[in-house]
C-alpha positions in Angstrom: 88.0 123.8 133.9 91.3 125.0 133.6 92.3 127.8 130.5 95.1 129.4 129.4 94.2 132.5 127.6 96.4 134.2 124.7 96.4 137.3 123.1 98.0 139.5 120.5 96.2 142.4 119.8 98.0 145.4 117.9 95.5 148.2 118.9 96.3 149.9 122.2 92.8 150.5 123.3 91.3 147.2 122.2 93.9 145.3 123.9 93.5 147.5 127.3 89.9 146.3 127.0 90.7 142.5 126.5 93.4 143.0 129.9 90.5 144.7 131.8 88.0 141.9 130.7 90.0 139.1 131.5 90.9 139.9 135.1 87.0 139.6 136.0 87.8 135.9 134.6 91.4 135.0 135.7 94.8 136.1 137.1 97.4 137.7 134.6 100.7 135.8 134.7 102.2 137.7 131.6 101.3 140.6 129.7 99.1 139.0 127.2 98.6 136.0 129.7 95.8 134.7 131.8 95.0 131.5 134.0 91.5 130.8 134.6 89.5 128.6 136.5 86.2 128.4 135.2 82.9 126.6 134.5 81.3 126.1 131.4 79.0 129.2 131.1 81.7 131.5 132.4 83.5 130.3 129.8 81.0 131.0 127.1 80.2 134.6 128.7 83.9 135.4 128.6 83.7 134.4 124.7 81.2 136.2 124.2 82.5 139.2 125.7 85.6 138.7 123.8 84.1 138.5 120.7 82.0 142.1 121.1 85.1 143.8 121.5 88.4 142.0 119.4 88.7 142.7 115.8 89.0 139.2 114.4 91.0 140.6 111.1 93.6 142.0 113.3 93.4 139.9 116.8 94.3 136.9 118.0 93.4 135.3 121.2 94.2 131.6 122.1 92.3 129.2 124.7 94.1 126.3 125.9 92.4 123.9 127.9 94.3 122.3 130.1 93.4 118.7 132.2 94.5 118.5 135.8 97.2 116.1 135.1 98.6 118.4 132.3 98.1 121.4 134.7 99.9 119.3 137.4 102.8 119.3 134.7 102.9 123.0 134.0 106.6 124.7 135.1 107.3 127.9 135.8 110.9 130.1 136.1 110.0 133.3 138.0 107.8 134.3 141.5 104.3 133.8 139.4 103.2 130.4 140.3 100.6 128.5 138.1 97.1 129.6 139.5 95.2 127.7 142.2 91.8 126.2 142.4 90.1 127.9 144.8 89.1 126.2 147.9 85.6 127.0 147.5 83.0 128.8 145.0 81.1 131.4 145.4 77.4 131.3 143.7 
């Protein structure tokens, strides 16, 4: 599956964390912005992660699922294109 992952986290170190997390999952295409192409139980490991480490008073982090036709229709303005299913997996 395709996700978009979202974040706003105030906390410097917290949100360092999340970037650091997230690139073992996806590629960064913003600041607070990943692409990731993942199965199922990576995606509930990288939840889980998540959840050890944001404060859910003060965090937000959004997942956004996304088909392949609605991937097919994502644009982009700049040299980051929209990430690629890799051409094979390794297990």
């Amino acid at each position: 599956m395709f996700v978009v992952v979202c974040y706003d986290i105030p906390d410097d170190r917290r949100r360092d964390r999340v970037y650091r997390l997230l690139k073992d999952y996806g590629t960064p295409v913003q600041r607070s912005v990943f692409e990731c192409e993942l199965r199922e139980k990576q995606y509930a490991q990288m939840r889980r992660e998540l959840q050890a480490v944001l404060d859910p008073k003060a965090d937000n982090v959004r997942f956004y699922r996304l088909c392949r036709a609605c991937r097919a229709e994502v644009e982009t303005v700049g040299e980051v294109p929209v990430t690629a299913d890799p051409l094979f997996y390794l297990v």
